[in-house]
N, C-alpha and C positions, 0 to 999 in steps of 0.2 A: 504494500500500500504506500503512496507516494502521498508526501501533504506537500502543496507549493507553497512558499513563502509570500508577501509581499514585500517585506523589508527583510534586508540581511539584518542577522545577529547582529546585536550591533561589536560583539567580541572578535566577529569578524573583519571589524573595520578597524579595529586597533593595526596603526605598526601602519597605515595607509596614509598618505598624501594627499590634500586636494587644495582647492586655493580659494578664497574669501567671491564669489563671483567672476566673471570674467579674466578683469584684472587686478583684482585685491591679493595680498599675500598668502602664501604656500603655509599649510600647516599640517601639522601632523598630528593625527589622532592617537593618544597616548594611552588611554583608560576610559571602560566602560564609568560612567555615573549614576545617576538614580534616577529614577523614574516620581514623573509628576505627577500632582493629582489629577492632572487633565491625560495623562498616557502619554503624554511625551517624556522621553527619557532625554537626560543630559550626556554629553561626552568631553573628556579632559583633551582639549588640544593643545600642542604647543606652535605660538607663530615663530617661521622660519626667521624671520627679517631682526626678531628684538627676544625671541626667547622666555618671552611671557607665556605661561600658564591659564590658560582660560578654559569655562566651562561653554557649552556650545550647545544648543539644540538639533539632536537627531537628525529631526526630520530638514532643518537648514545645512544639516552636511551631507544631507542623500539629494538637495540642489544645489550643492555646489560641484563643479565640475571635479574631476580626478586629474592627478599632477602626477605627471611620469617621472 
């Protein structure tokens, strides 16, 4: 029996690259986070350019494009 996903794990998206929109800075996804009251879940990215630690919404890092 096969289940399809609609969103990756988001554990799977740890250790991934992608960048803030179009042209915004490259960051990388570091650690899954918690999940909100509304069902969105948070993820710990770090930005490429300054090295800050932020928290990020899921579903803004599944539209933001991927960075090879």
């Amino acid at each position: 029996m096969s289940t399809m996903h609609a969103f990756p794990e988001p554990q799977q998206l740890v250790g991934t690259w992608r960048r803030f929109g179009l042209v915004g800075p490259v960051y990388e996804i570091i650690e899954a986070g918690e999940e909100r009251p509304d069902g969105n879940r948070t993820m710990k990215v770090r930005v490429l350019e300054t090295g800050e630690e932020v928290e990020y919404s899921l579903l803004d890092i599944l539209d933001d494009p991927k960075e090879r």
